[in-house]
N, C-alpha and C positions, 0 to 999 in steps of 0.2 A: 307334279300331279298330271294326271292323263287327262285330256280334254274330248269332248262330244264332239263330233262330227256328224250331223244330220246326211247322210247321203243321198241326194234330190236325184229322184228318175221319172221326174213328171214329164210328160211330152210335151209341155208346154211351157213357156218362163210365169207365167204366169198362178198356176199349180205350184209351181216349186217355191215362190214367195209367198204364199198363201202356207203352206207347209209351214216354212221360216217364222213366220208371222206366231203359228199354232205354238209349237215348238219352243217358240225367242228363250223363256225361263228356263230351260232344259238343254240348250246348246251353245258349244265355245266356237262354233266353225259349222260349216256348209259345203260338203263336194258336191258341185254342179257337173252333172254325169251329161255331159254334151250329146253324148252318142245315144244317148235318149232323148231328146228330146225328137219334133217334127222339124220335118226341113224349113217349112216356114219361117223356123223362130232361130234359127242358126244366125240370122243376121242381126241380132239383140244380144248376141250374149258379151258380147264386150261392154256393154252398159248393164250387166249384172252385178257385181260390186258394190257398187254406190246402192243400189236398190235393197239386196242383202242388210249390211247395216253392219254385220259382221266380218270377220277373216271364210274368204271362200275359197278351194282348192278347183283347178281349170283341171278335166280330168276328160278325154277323148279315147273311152276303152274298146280296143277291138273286139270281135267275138269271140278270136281263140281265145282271148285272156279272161271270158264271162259277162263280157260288153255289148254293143249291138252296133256297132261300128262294121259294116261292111267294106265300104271302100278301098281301096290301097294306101298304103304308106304316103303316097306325095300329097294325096289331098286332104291326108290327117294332116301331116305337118301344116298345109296352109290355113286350117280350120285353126289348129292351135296359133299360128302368127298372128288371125288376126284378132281372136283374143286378146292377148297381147299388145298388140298394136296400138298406137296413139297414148302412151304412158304418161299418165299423168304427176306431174313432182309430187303430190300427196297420194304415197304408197296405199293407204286407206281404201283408193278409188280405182285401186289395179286391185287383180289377182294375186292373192299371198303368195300363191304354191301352184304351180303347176307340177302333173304328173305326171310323170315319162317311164316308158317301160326302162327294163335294161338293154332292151338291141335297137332303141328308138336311134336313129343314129342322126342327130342336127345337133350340129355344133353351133349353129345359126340362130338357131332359138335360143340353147341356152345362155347365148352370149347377152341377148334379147332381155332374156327374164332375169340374168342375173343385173345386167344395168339397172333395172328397174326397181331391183330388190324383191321379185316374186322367187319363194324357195324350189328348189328342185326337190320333189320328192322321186326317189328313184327309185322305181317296182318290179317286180318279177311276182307273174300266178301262176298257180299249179294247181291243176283239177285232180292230179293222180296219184297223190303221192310228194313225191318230191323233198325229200326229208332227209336223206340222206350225206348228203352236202351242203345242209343250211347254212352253218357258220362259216366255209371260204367263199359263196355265194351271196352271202349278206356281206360280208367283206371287203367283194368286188364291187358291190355299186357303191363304195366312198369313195368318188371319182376326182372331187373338190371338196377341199375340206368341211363347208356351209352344207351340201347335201343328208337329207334326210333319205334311210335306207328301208326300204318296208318290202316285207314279203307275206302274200298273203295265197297260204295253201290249203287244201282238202284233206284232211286227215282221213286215215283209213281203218286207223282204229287208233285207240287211246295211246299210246305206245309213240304215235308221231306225236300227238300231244305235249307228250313227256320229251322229246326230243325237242320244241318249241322252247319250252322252260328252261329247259338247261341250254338251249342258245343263246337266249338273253340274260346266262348267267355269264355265257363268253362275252357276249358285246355288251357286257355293262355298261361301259364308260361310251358307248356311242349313245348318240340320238336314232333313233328306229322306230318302225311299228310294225309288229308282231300280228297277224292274226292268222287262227285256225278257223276255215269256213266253215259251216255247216253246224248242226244238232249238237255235233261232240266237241265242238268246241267253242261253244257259248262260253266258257269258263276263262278264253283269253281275253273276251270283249270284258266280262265284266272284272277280273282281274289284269285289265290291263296297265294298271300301275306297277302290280307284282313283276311284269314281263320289263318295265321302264320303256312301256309302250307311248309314246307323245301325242295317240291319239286311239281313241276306240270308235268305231264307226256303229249311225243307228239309220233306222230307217223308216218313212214312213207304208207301213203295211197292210196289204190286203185293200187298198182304195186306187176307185176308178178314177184315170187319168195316171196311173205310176207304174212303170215297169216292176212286179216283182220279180226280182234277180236270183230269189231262193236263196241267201247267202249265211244267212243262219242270223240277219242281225237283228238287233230286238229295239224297238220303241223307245223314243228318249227321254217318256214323261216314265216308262216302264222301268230304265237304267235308273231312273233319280228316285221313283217315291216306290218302289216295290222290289229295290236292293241299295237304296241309297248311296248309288256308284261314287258320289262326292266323298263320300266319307273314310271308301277305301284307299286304305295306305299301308308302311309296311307293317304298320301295330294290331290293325284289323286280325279277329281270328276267324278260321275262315273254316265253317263246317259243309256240308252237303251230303247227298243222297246218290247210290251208286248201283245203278240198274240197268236192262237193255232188254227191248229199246228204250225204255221209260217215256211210254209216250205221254203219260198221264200223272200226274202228281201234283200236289196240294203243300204238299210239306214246303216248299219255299217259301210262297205268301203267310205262313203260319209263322215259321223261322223269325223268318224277317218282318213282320210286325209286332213281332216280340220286341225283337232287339232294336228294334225302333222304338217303342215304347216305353221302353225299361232306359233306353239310353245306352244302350252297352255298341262297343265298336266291335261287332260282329256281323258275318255275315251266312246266308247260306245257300247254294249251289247246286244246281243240278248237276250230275255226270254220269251220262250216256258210256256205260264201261263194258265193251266186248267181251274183255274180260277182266276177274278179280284180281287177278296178279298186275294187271295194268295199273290198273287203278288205286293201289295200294303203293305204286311205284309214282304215283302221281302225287299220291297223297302225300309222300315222304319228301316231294321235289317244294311241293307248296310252300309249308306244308298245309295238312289239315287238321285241326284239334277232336276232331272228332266228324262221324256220317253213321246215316242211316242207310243199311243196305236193304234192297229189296229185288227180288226173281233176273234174273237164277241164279244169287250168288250169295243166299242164306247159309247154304249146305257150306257150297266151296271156299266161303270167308274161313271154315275154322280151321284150315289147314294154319292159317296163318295169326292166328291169336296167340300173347302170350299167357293169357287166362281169359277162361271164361265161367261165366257165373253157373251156379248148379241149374238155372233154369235151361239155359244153353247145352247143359250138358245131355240134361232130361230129353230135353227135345230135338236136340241134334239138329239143330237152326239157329241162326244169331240173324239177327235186326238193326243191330246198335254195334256200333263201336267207337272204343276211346283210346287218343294218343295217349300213352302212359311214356316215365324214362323206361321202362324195363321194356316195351311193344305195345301192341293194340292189344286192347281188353274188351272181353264180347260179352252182351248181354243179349237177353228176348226178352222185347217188351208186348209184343203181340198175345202172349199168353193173357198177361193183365188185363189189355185191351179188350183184347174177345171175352176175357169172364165177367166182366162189367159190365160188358153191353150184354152179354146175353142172358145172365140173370136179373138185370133190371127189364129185359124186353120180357122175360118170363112170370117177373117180380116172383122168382126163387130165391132160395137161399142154396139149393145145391139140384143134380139131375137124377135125385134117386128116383126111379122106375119109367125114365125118358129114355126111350129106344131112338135112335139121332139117325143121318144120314148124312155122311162127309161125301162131297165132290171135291177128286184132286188128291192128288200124293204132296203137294209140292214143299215148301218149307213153313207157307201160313195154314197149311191142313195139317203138318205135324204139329204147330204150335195150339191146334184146335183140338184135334184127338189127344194130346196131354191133359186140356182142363176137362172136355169129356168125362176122361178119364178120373182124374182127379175129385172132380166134383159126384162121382159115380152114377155115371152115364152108362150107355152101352151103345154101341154104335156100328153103321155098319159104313165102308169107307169103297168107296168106288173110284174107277179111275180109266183113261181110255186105255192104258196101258196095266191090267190086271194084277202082273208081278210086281209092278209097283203100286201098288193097292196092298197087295198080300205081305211085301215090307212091312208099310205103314201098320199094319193095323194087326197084327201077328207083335209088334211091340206093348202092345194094350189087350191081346186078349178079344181084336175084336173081331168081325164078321168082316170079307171084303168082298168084291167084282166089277166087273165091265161097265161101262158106259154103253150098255147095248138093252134093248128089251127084257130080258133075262134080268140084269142089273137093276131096273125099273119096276121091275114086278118084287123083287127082293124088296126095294126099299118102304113097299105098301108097309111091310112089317117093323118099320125102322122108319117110322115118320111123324115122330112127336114133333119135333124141330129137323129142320132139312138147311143145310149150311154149304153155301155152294163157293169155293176156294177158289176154282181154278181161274184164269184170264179172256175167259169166253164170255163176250159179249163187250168185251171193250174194242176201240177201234185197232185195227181197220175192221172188228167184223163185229158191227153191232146190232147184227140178227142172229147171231150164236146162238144156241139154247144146249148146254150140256148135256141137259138128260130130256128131248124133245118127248121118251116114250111116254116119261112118268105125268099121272095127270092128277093135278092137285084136287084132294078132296074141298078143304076148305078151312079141315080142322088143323093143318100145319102149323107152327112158327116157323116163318123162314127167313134166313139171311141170307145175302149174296154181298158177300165184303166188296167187291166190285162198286165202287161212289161214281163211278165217272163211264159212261155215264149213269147218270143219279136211278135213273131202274135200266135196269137191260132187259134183253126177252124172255129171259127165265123169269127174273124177279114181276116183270108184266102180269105175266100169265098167271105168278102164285095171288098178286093181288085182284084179280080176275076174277079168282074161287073165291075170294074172302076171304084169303089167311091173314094173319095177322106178320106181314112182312116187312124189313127194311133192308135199306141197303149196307155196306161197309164203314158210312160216313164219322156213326158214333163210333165204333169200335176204334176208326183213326184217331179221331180225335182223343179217346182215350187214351191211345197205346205212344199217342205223342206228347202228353203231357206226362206219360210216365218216363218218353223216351228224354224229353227236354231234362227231367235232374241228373241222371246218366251223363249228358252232353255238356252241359254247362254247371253241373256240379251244384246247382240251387232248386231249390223247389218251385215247378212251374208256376206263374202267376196266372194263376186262372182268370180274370177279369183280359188282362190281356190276353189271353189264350181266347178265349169266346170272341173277343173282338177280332183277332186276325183270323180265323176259324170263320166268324163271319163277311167275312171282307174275301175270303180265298173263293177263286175262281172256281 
């Protein structure tokens, strides 16, 4: 089983036991990042150990390697010596592990720490890549048989991902730890069991007194009660959501307060996917039992389905997908989702003589313009890019144009309900306004599927006039209770669904 490691970047020793202290329930270990700390306190850390209470890792990282270790080579080594130093018979009260790059070259020390019984963890970073030569590179740091072998790189797209997973399908039988830094590879911290990672690193974040390193790593009360990282093993099924950038999304906390609830050994997972084919290649390495995809790779998933349901076909966008033996099977649950909330925000039963206005061509404005449609609407579909407007809404018979004045003045005519699709007004640009021309009477409904945040500046400004507007929130919620029986093959439990629904960030 993979164990927590707290990684302490406090400047102080005393910040960093404070940390340890918060944390104690949530962690199997502690790396005291020395090169973080002040200079003052460089002459205490050899009495960190005992204070800890725990197994701690001695780790002195330079700056090429993402550390803040300025110095040269001789005065690392002496910093590390005298760590080290004055070893006491009760291994407890030393340093478990120290951490040594792979061109650290002191034979001195290591002779040092292995007397003492502190492990040699042996590293190599890589900001840039670096994937190509994983497994003779992880290889070479088994210098002595006792050494722990850890590489820890920058993926640059999903793809070096997938080349991490299938390395620690080569070095099965070693001891190692695997991790990919950054956004896109959050998926090896929290599956680092899958990798036969010996440890996953966390951090404490965004607080004054701690270096943040930017590393991609996540909070250790966050690993335990909001993915239940203890639990995962090789039986865990392991679903997620596959977007980019995906800076925004609900759907984890939702997932996983299910399955925390219900009891089931499941889990689910962001993944940041450059691209669909990546991520589908990832999904088969995992594997995945199932995800939710969302922009831009509604359209581009159906290349790759080996069925998909007649709503999928209607709308030429998929949401959902499920491992089957025969491939993945696609579904849209989005259609559901948006007709539910938008005839309960109407309290309709259908849009006979509502003249609508879509913002956005994208795959959740096709999945819009279907129930439109369906529900007999009429609608007129705008977009910054007109020919793709003229796509969309030439499948339905309807009216389309520009995101320009012109496009604004159109939609006066087409403003029973105003439904705005596109990703404008989420970060980083949460002053976006898609159609700045258009000025809301009052009499509108409007939606802006956009939850995060909870109004943007479109949706501001329609409650401004008095329309009667909301945001994306219900429609998620919906289309993820439709999506959960799809994924896990049972009828969502709605009491639990409201409860992690309420709990999500």
């Amino acid at each position: 089983m993979s164990k927590i490691c707290l990684c302490l970047t406090g400047k102080t020793i005393a910040r960093d036991l404070e940390a340890i202290e918060r944390y104690r329930p949530y962690i199997d270990a502690a790396e005291l990042r020395v090169d973080c700390l002040d200079e003052d306190e460089l002459a205490f850390i050899r009495g960190f150990p005992v204070l800890a209470g725990i197994p701690v890792i001695l780790t002195v990282r330079r700056k090429t390697d993402g550390g803040c270790f300025v110095r040269g080579e001789g005065a690392r080594i002496v910093l590390l010596s005298k760590a080290l130093a004055f070893a006491h018979p009760d291994a407890r009260r030393n340093f478990a592990y120290v951490d040594m790059e792979d061109d650290l070259d002191a034979p001195g020390l290591e002779e040092v720490a292995r007397t003492y019984r502190t492990r040699i963890i042996r590293s190599f970073h890589c900001f840039d890549g670096g994937f190509a030569d994983l497994v003779p590179r992880m290889r070479s740091l088994y210098r002595v048989g006792d050494e722990i072998a850890k590489a820890a790189v920058t993926p640059q797209g999903l793809d070096d991902v997938c080349t991490l997973f299938e390395a620690a399908q080569e070095l099965k039988e070693k001891e190692k730890i695997l991790i990919a830094m950054g956004d896109m590879g959050q998926c090896t911290r929290l599956l680092a069991a899958r990798l036969g990672s010996a440890l996953t690193y966390a951090a404490v974040k965004n607080e004054e007194g701690f270096h943040n390193l930017s590393l991609g790593q996540t909070d250790p009360q966050e690993l335990c009660d909001a993915f239940h990282f203890r639990g995962i093993d090789d039986d865990t099924e392991v679903y997620g959501i596959a977007g980019y950038p995906l800076q925004s999304t609900g759907s984890p906390p939702f997932y996983n307060g299910i399955f925390h609830q219900e009891k089931m050994n499941k889990v689910y997972i962001r993944f940041p996917a450059d691209t669909i084919e990546s991520f589908l290649k990832l999904a088969s390495i995992i594997p995945l039992a199932g995800a939710s995809i969302t922009v831009p790779h509604k359209e581009s998933v159906l290349h790759y389905l080996h069925s998909a349901s007649d709503e999928v076909k209607s709308v030429g966008a998929c949401n959902t997908i499920v491992r089957t033996p025969e491939g993945w099977s696609g579904y849209n649950t989005d259609t559901q989702g948006f007709q539910e909330s938008l005839l309960n925000l109407l309290h309709k039963k259908n849009l006979r003589w509502k003249r609508c206005t879509v913002i956005g061509s994208g795959g959740a404005a096709r999945a819009i313009c279907s129930v439109i449609s369906r529900l007999r609407g009429k609608a007129l579909v705008l977009n910054r890019d007109a020919y793709r407007a003229k796509q969309l809404a030439t499948r339905y018979r309807f009216e389309y144009g520009a995101l320009d004045e012109k496009g604004a003045q159109r939609a006066r005519s087409f403003s029973d309900v105003v439904i705005q699709t596109s990703s404008v007004g989420m970060e980083p640009d949460l002053n976006g306004d898609p159609l700045p021309h258009y000025q809301f009477s009052g009499k509108e409904a409007v939606i802006d599927i956009v939850y995060k945040p909870a109004r943007t500046a479109f949706l501001k400004r329609a409650l401004a006039a008095g329309c009667l507007a909301i945001n994306g929130e219900d429609m998620l919620f919906r289309q993820a209770v439709a999506q959960y029986k799809h994924l896990v093959g049972v009828d969502c439990p709605l009491s639990a669904a409201t409860a992690a629904a309420d709990k999500s960030p």
